[in-house]
C-alpha positions as CSV (number, residue, x, y, z in Angstrom):
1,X,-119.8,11.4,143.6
2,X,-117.6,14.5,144.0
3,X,-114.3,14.5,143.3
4,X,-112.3,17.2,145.1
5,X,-108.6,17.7,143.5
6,X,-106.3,18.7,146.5
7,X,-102.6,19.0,145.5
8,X,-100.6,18.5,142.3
9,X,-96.7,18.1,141.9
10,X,-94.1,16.9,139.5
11,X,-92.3,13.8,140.5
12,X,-89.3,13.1,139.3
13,X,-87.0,10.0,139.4
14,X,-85.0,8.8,142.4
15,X,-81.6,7.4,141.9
16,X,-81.1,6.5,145.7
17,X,-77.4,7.5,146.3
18,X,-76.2,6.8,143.0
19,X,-75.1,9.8,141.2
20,X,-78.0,10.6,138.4
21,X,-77.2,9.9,135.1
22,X,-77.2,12.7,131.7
23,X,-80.0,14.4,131.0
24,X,-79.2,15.4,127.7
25,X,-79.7,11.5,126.2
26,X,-82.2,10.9,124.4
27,X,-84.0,7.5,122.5
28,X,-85.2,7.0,119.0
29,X,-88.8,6.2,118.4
30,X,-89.0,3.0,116.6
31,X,-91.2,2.0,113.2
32,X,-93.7,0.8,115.6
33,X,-93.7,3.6,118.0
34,X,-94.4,6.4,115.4
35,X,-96.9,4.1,113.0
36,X,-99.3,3.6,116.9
37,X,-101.7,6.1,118.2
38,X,-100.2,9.4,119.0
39,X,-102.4,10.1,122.2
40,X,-102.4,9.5,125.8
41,X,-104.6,6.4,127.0
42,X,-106.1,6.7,130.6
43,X,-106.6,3.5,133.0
44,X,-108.5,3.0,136.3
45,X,-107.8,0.8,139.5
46,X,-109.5,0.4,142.3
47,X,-108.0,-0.8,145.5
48,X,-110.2,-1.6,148.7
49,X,-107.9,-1.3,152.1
50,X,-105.9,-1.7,153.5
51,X,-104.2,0.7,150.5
52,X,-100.6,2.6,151.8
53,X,-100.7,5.9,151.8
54,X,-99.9,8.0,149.2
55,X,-96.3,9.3,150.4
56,X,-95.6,6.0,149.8
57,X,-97.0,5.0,146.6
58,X,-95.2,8.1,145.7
59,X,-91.6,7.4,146.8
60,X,-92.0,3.9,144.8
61,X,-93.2,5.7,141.7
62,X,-90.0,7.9,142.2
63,X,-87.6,5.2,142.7
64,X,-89.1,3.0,139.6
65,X,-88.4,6.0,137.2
66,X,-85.4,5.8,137.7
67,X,-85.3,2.3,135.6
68,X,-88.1,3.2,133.3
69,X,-86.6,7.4,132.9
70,X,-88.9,7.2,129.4
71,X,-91.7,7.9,131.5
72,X,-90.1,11.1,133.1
73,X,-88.5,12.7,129.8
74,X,-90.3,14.7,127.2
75,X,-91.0,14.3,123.2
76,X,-88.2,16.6,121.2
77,X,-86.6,16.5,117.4
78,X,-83.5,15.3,117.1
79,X,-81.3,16.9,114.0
80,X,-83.0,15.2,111.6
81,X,-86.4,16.2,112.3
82,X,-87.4,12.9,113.8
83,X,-89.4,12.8,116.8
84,X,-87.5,11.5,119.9
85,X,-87.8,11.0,123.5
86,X,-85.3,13.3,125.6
87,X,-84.5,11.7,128.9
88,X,-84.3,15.0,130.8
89,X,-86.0,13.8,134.0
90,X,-88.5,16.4,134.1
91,X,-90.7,14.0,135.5
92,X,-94.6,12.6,135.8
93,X,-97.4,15.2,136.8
94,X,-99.5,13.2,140.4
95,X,-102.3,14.5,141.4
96,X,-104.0,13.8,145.0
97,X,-107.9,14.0,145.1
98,X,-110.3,12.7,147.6
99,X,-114.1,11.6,147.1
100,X,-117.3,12.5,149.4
101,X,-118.6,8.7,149.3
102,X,-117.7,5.3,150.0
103,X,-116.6,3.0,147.3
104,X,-119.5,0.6,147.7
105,X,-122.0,3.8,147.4
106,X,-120.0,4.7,144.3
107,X,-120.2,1.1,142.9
108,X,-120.6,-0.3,140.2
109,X,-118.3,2.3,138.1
110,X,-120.2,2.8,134.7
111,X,-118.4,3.8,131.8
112,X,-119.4,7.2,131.9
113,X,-118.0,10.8,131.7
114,X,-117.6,11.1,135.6
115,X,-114.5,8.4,135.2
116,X,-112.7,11.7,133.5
117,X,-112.6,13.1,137.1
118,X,-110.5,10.0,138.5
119,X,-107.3,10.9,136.3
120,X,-105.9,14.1,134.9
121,X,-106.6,15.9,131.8
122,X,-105.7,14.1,128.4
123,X,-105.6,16.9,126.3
124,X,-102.3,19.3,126.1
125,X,-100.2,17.5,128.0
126,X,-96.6,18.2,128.2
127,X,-95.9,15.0,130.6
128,X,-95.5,11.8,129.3
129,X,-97.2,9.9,132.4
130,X,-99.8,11.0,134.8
131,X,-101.3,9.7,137.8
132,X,-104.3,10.6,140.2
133,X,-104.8,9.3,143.7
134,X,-108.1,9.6,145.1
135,X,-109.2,8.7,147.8
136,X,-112.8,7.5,149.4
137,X,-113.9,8.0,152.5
138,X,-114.2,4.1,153.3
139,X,-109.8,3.8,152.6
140,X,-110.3,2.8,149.0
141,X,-108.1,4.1,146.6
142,X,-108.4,4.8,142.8
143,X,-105.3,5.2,140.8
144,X,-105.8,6.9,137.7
145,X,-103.1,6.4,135.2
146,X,-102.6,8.1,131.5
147,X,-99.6,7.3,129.4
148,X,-98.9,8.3,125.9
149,X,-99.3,5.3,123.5
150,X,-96.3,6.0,121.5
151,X,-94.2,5.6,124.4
152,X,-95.0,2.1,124.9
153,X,-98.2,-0.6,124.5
154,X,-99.9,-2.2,126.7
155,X,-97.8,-5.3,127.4
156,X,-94.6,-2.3,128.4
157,X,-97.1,-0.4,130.4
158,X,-98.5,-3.2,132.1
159,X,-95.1,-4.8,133.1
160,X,-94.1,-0.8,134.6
161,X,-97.3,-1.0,136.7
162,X,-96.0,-4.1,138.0
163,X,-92.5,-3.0,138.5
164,X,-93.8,0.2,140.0
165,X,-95.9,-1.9,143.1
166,X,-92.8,-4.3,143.0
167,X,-90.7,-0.9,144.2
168,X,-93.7,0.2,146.5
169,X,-93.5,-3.0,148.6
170,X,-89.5,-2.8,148.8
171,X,-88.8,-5.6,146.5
172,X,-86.2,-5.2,143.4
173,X,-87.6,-5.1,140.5
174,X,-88.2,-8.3,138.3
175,X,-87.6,-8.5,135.7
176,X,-86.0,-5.6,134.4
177,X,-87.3,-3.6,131.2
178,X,-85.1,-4.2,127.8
179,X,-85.0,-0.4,126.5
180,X,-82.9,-0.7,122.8
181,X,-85.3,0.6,120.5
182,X,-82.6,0.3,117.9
183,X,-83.1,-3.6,117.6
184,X,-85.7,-3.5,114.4
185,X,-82.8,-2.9,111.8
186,X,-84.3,-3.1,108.2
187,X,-83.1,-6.0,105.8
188,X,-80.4,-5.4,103.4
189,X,-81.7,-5.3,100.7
190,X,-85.2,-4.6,102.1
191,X,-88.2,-6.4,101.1
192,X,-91.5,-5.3,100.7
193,X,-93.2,-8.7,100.5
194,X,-97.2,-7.3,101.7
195,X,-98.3,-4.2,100.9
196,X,-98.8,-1.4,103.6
197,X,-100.0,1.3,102.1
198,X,-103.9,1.5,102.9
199,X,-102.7,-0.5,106.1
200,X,-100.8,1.2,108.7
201,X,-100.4,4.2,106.2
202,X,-102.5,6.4,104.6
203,X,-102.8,9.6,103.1
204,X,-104.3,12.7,104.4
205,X,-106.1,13.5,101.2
206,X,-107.6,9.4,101.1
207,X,-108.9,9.9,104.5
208,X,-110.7,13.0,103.3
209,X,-112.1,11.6,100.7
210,X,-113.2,8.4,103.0
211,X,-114.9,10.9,104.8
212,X,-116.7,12.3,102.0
213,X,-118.5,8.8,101.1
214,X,-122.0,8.8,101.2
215,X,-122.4,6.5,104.0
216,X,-120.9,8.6,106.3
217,X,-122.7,11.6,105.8
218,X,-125.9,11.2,108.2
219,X,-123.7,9.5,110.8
220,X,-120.9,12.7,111.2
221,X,-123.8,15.3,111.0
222,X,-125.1,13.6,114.6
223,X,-128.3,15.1,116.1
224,X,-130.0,14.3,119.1
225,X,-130.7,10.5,118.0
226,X,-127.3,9.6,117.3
227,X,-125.5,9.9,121.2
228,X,-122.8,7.8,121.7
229,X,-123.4,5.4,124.5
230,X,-121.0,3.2,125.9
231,X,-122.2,0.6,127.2
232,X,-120.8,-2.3,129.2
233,X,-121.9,-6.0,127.9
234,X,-121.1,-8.9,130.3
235,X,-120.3,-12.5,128.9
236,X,-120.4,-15.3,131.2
237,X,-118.1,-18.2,131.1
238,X,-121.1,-20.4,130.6
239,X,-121.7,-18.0,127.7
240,X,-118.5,-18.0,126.4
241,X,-117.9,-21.7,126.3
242,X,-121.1,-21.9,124.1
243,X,-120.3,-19.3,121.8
244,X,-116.6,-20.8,122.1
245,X,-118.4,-24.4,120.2
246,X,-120.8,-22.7,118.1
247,X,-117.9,-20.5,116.7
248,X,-115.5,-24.1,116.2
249,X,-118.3,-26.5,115.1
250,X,-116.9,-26.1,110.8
251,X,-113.8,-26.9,112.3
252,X,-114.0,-30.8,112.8
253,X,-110.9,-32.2,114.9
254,X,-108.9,-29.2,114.2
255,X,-108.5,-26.8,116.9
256,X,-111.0,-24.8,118.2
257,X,-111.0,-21.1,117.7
258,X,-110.0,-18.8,121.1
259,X,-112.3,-17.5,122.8
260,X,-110.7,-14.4,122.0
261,X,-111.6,-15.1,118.0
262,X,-115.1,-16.5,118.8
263,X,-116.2,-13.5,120.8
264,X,-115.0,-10.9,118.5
265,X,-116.8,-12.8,115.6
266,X,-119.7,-12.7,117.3
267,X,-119.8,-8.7,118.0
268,X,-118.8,-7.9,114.7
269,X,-121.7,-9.7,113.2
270,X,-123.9,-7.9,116.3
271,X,-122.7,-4.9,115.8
272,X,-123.3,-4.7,112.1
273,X,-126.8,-6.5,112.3
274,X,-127.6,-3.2,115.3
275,X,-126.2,-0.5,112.7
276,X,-128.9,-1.8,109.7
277,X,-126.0,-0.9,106.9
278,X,-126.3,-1.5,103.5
279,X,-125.5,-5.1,102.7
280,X,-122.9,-4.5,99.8
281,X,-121.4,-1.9,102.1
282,X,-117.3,-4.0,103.3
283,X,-116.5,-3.4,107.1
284,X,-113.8,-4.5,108.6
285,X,-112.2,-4.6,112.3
286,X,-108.5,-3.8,113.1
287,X,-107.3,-6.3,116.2
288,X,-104.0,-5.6,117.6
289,X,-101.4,-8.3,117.1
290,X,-98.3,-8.5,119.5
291,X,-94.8,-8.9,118.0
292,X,-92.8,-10.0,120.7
293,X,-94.0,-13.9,120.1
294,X,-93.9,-13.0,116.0
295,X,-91.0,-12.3,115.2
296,X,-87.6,-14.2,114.8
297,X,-85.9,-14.4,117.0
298,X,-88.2,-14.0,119.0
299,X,-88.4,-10.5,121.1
300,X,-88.5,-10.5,125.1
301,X,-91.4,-9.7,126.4
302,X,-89.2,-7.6,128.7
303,X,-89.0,-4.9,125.8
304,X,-90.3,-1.7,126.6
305,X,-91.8,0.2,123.8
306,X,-94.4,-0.7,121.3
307,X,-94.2,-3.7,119.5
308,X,-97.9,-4.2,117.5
309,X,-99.2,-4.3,114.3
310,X,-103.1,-4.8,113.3
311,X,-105.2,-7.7,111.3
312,X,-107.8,-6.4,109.2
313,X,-109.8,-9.2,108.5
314,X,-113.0,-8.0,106.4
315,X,-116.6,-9.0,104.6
316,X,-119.1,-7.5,102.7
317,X,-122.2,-6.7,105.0
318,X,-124.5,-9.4,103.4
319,X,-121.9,-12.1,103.5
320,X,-121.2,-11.8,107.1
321,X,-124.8,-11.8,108.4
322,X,-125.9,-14.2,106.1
323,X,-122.9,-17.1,107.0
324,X,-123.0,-18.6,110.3
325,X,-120.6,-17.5,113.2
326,X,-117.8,-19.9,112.3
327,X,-117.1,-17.9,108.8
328,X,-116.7,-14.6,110.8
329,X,-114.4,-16.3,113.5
330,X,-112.2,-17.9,110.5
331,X,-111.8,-14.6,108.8
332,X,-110.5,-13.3,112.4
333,X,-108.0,-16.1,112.6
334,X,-106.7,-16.5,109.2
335,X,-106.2,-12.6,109.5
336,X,-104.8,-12.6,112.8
337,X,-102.5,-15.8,111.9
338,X,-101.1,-14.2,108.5
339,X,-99.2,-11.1,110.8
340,X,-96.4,-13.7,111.6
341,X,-92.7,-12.9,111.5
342,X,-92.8,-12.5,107.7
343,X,-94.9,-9.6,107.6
344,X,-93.7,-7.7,110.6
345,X,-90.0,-7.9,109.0
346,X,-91.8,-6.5,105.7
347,X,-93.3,-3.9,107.7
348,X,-89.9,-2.7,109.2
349,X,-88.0,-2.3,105.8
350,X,-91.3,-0.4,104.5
351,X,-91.5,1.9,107.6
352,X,-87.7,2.5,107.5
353,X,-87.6,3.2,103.8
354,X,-86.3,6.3,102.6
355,X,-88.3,6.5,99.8
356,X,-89.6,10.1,98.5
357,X,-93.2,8.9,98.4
358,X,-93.3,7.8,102.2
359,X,-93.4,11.3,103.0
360,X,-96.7,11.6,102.3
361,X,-97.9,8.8,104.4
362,X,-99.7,8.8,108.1
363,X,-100.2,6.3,110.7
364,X,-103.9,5.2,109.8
365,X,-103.8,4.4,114.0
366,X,-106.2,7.7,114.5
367,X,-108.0,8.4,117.3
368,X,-109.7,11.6,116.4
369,X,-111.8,10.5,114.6
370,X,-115.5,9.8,117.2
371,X,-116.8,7.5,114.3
372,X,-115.8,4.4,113.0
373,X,-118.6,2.8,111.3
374,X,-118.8,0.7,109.5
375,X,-115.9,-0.5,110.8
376,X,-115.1,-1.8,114.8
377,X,-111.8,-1.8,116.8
378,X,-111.3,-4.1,119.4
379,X,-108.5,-3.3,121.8
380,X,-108.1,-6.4,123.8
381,X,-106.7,-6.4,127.1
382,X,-107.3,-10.0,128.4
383,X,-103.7,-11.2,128.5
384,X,-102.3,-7.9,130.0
385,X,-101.3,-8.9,133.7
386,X,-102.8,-5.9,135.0
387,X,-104.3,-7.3,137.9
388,X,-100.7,-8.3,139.3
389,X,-100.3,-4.8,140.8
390,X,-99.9,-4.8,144.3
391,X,-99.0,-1.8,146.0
392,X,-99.0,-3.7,149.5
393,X,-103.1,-4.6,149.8
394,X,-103.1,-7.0,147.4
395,X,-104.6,-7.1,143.6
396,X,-106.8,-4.5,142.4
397,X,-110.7,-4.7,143.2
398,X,-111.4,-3.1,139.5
399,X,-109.3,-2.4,136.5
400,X,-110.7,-0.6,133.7
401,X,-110.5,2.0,130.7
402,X,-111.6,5.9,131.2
403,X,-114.5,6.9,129.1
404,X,-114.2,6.6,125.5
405,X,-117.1,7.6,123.4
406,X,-115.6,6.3,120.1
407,X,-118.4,5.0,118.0
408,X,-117.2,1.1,117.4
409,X,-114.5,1.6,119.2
410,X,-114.4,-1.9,121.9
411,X,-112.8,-2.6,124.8
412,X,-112.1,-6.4,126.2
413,X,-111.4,-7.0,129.5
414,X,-111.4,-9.8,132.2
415,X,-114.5,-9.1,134.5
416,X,-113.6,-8.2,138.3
417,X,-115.3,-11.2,139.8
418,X,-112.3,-13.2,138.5
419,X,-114.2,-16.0,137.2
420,X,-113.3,-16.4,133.2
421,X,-116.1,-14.1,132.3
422,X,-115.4,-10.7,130.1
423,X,-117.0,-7.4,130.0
424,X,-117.1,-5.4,126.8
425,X,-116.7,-2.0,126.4
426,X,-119.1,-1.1,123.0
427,X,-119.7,2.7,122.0
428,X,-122.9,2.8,119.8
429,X,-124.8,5.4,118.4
430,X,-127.8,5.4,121.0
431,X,-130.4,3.3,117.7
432,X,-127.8,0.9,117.3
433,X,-127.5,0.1,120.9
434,X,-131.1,-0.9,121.5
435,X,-131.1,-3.0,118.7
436,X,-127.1,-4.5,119.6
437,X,-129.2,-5.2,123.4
438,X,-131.2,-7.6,121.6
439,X,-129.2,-9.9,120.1
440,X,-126.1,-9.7,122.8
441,X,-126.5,-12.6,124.2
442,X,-128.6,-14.8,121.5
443,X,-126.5,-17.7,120.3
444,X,-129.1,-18.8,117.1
């Protein structure tokens, strides 16, 4: 498929007769902004018709900025050196495109490189918020959307997309964001009750050193039998109910572990069984935990920003392929569970601290890196609401990331057919995958 890029403007916010407010303001990132991943994140929809054109998606992006005016400002340094975001209205970059086929002789999207042609550039970008519109021949339409992370997470960016088709169709916007970034106020005194060094912070001179481990050595040199592939696993509801028991059966009357737990638990122990590492060798996976449940009182889910911190639960090689599935899912929910209310208040007064020594700390969130073995990350995206936007044709035929050939880095997301099943996202080294193949779908 050929994807022909046509026109490209700068949309800015519409305040529909009111007078526009300063553009001199600007917002404070918050603990949790600044410790996520400093990059821009690019999403795909597909709509079949009918699909309104795109004046009109337009003019409903424009009036919707003018609520959510994050999106349209710009990253700057305030006095102090801290990185803000001015709210100067200079506005999202969109991009109209058309495409020589029809949607069903483009279908089914794999995640390959060619997605990068259904939304702009990532790299270099001065604009906070992009989107592509392109067009098939049939009246389909693919919205391609990038945002930068640090501006907000998933859950904010998913309620925007909603309020943006909510504004498309005419309709006011409900409900509105919460934008005070200022509400995560250290204790006083503070309290470091966990530690967080080695955890959201690191150092640049202990991630060179990780790098210079052994194990990592044949893995960053590459070659020609070490392609990434990212390949796109499909779990079944009949599937995941099994797996859903199998995972729960040490648990006795207690509850059952989520699906959620059961299914990561089972690809951690596949993945590591496909990448044949040493069996004393400890991996671990990072799963994002939302705050806005966590914490006490309990936040909104209106706010708009970023409001996650990570579980790391981890094993020893040997011990996680050796013990059935249920130890793996327990390690996932005792880790997950343990990131309550206590430990994201700990993680505030540590972040906020003023100490001399924190200025030699970095967000470990990196995603430069294009290996994480023998490690995973799994960025789940199975309660987002993302199929709620409705531009006037109804829900989206397809939702789904760009391409990103991160080794181990996984992607969870409600399958299009709408029926309970998940697809999985999994970048492998190309030896890994045949082997991960295998044992995808074997429940002994």
């Amino acid at each position: 498929m050929k994807v022909c890029r046509q026109s490209t403007k700068i949309v800015k916010p519409c305040y529909e007769g009111n007078p526009p407010p300063a553009t001199s303001q600007h917002i404070c990132l918050s603990v949790f902004d600044t410790v996520t991943f400093d990059t821009h994140i690019a999403v795909i929809y597909v709509f079949k018709p009918p699909t309104p054109p795109n004046a009109t998606v337009e003019q409903g992006l424009r009036t919707v900025l003018a609520e959510y005016r994050e999106w349209a400002g710009r990253f700057a340094r305030d006095d102090e050196g801290r990185r803000v975001i001015l709210l100067n209205d200079e506005g999202v970059r969109l991009v109209e495109a058309t495409i020589d086929c029809t949607l069903a002789e483009a279908m089914p999207f794999k995640p390959s490189s060619s997605l990068l042609n259904l939304h702009p550039n990532l790299k270099g970008v001065e604009e906070l918020m992009q989107v592509q519109l392109t067009r098939f021949t049939c009246g389909s339409m693919v919205l391609g959307f990038t945002s930068h992370h640090m501006v907000a997470d998933g859950h904010s960016t998913s309620n925007f997309l909603i309020a943006w088709g909510q504004r498309t169709r005419g309709l006011e916007m409900e409900p509105l964001p919460l934008h005070d970034r200022a509400i995560f106020a250290p204790r006083d005194p503070p309290r470091f009750e966990f530690e967080h060094r080695g955890v959201e912070f690191t150092t640049n001179r202990l991630e060179e050193d990780e790098l210079r481990l052994p194990l990592f050595e044949p893995l960053l040199a590459g070659g020609n039998d070490d392609n990434i592939i990212v390949h796109k696993a499909h779990f079944t509801l009949e599937f995941l109910s099994k797996l859903k028991v199998k995972a729960s059966s040490a648990r006795g009357t207690d509850k059952p572990y989520t699906t959620f737990e059961s299914l990561v638990a089972h690809l951690w122990r596949t993945i590591t069984k496909a990448r044949r590492l040493n069996g004393f060798e400890t991996t671990h996976v990072r799963i994002s935990v939302n705050g806005r449940s966590r914490l006490r009182p309990r936040v909104p889910n209106e706010y708009f920003g970023n409001l996650v911190l990570w579980a790391f639960p981890q094993a020893r090689v040997k011990e996680l392929l050796q013990e059935p599935l249920h130890h793996a899912a327990k390690l996932i929910h005792d880790s997950i569970t343990n990131v309550n209310d206590s430990y994201f208040k700990s993680f505030i007064d540590f972040a906020s601290s003023k100490e001399e020594d924190m200025k030699d700390l970095v967000p470990t969130a990196n995603m430069s890196k294009s290996v994480l073995c023998p490690n995973i990350e799994v960025d789940s995206w199975l309660r987002f609401p993302f199929y709620d936007l409705d531009f006037g044709g109804g829900s989206p035929y397809v939702f789904m990331p760009s391409y990103f050939p991160v080794e181990g880095m996984l992607f969870l997301l409600p399958s299009f057919i709408g029926d309970g099943s998940i697809d999985a996202i999994v970048p492998l080294f190309e030896h890994s995958l045949v082997s991960f193949k295998k044992a995808c779908y074997c429940l002994d």
